[in-house]
Residue, then its C-alpha position, 0 to 999 in steps of 0.5 A: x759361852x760367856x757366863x752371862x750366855x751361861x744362865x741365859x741358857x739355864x733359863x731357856x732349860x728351866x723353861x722345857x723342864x717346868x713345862x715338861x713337868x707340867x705336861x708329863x713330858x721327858x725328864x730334866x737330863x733327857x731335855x738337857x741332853x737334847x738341849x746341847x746335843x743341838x748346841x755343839x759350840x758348847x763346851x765341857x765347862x760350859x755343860x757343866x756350869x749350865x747344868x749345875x746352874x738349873x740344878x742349883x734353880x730346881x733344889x731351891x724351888x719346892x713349887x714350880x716356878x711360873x718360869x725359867x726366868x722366874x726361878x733363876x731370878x730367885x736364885x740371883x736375889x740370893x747370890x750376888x756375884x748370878x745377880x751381876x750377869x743379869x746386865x742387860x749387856x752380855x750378848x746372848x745374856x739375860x735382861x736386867x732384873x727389874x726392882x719390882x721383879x720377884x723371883x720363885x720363892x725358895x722352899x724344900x717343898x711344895x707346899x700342899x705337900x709340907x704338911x704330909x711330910x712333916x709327919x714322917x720327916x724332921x726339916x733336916x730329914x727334908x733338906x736331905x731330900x734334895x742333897x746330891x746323891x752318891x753312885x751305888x753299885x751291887x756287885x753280882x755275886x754270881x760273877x765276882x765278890x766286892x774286893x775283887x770290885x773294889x780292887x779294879x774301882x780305886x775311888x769305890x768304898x764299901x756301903x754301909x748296910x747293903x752287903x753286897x754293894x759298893x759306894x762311887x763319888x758323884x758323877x763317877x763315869x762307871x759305865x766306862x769302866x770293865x767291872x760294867x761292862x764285864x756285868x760284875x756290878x749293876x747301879x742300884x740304891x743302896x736302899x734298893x739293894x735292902x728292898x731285895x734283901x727283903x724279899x729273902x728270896x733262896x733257891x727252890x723258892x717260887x718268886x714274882x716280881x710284880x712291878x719289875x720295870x727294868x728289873x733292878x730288883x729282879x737281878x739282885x734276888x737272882x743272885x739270892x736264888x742263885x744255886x749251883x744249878x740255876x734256881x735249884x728247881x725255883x722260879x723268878x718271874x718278873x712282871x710289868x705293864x709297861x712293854x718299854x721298861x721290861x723289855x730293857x730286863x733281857x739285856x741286863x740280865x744278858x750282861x749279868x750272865x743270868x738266863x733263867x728269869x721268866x718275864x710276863x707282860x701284863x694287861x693294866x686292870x687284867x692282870x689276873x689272866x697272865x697270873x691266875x697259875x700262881x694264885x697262892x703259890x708264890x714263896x714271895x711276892x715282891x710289890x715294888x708298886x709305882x709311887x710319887x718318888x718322894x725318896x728319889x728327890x736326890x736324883x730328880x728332884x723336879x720330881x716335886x713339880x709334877x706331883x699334885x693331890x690328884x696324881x697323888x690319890x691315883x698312886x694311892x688308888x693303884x698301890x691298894x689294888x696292887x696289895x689286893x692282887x698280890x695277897x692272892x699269889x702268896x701260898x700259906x707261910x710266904x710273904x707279901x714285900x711291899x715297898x716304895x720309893x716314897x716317905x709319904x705315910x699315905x703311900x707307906x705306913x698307912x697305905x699297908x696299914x689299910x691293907x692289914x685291917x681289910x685282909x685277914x691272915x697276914x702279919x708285919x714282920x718286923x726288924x727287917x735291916x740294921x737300919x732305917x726307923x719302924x713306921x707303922x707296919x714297915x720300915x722307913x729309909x732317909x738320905x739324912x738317917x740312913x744315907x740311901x734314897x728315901x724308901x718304905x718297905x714292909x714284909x708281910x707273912x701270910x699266916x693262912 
């Protein structure tokens, strides 16, 4: 491909992606995927420069652009050497830019959601929101230790805060690797590994993960449970409405050699058949509830276009009826973690501060990690502060 051809088909990406977000359709890397799995004459280079090109587009457009050629437009009004391929010329190549012709305007955010925002992050706290992220991987204690990872992953380095995880460059093929296949690491957030460190789970305990999804949390509280004889007589189960992604535990949990984790699928609005037998006596309940994924913007960052007021409110919505569910489950001493992958205090700090003044008898318990900042009730993690993606999280005892 020629570099002209190059943003030609950054274009027609960015074209599916906005669309996609639009519509609730597949994320950015599956369309990609799929854009060259139908165009073999593309190169390695050429993958890459294309990827990185739409990339570079998405992070610098906070609102959705109207499209492809919109938001690439705007990118070239601001690099000359993109401006220039613009020739009208190259084969296969995009059509002149016309002098009046704007380009998306560039911002970190949306702009409905900059207020909200600027409540809980400084400006460089948002910029680190689109930043690239690093690979973190958790080493499965039950199978090996970190230097023994460490030792067959030479470009690895130690986390910061997670005790048990493990940091990759960017990019770092680690699914080739033996300690993968071999289940000795799971890929997991190093603020993903403290959310499950919250929880404080230890073997004998009765431990409900509510929102499991694929199980990343489920995994790394099981090595916390684990004895020398299984859970020690406790019990981990890990819950979801969603059939697709818990399905996707059992194998994880295959690989990572652990059997002993119950899963329940549950009915969306009548969750309370399938639970009812724990009614007060969970140890723990973890509410890894369903968020905007603020703090994920690293990762995906058209995350942005697809979140509005509307959708926003309904998460809301959902993540106060999660936290009613949930303090039914938790006996008398045992906790409430609640967490998301959000830094919107309307998802966080105020979404667990309206639960506390509804619902006697539960308290925050403070100081959870070395790091992160209080807000409110909970504990807040930033890229920018903590080097992990942005997440909330508050532990809640219950005190009767």
């Amino acid at each position: 491909m020629t570099p002209g051809a190059r943003v030609q088909a950054a274009v027609e990406l960015l074209d599916e992606i906005i669309i996609a977000a639009r519509d609730g359709g597949a994320a950015a890397d599956t369309l990609i995927a799929r854009y060259f799995k139908a165009r073999r004459y593309a190169g390695s280079k050429d993958r890459r420069a294309v990827r990185d090109l739409v990339y570079r587009a998405i992070r610098r457009s906070g609102d959705r652009p109207m499209s492809g050629r919109h938001a690439m437009v705007g990118l070239a009004r601001e690099d000359a050497e993109l401006r220039a391929l613009f020739d009208g010329k190259t084969p296969h190549g995009p059509e002149p830019i016309a002098p009046k012709e704007k380009g998306a305007s560039a911002s970190p955010l949306p702009g409905w959601l900059a207020e909200k925002l600027g409540g809980s992050l400084t400006a460089p706290e948002q910029a680190a929101l689109l930043e690239r992220a690093p690979l973190d991987l958790r080493v499965n204690r039950r199978l090996t230790d970190r230097d023994t990872v460490l030792a067959m992953l030479p470009d690895a380095v130690l986390s910061v805060h997670a005790p048990h995880g493990i940091r990759l460059p960017e990019g770092a093929a680690v699914e080739a690797t033996e300690a993968w296949k071999n289940g000795l690491v799971e890929i997991q957030d190093e603020g993903s590994q403290l959310i499950a460190l919250a929880a404080k789970a230890r073997p004998g305990m009765t431990v409900l993960d509510l929102c499991a999804g694929a199980g990343g949390k489920t995994l790394a509280i099981a090595d916390d449970m684990a004895g020398a004889d299984g859970f020690d007589g406790g019990l981990l189960i890990a819950t979801d409405t969603d059939r697709g992604r818990l399905s996707r535990l059992a194998p994880r949990a295959e690989r990572a050699g652990l059997t002993s984790v119950e899963t329940r699928l549950l009915d969306p609005d009548k969750e309370m058949r399938t639970l009812d037998d724990l009614q007060s006596k969970c140890d723990v309940v973890l509410v890894d509830a369903p968020c905007s994924g603020t703090g994920t913007w690293r990762r995906n960052p058209e995350a942005r276009w697809r979140l509005s007021p509307d959708r926003l409110a309904r998460l809301t919505a959902l993540q106060g009826r999660l936290l009613d569910m949930a303090a039914t489950l938790v006996k008398p001493g045992g906790a409430l973690v609640y967490a998301v992958c959000s830094v919107l205090d309307d998802e966080g700090a105020k979404q667990v501060a309206d639960f506390l003044a509804r619902t006697p008898g539960f308290r925050p318990e403070k100081n959870l990690f070395t790091t992160g900042r209080h807000r409110g009730p909970g504990t807040l993690l930033s890229p920018l502060a903590d080097g992990t993606d942005g997440f909330f999280v508050a532990r809640l005892i219950a005190t009767c």
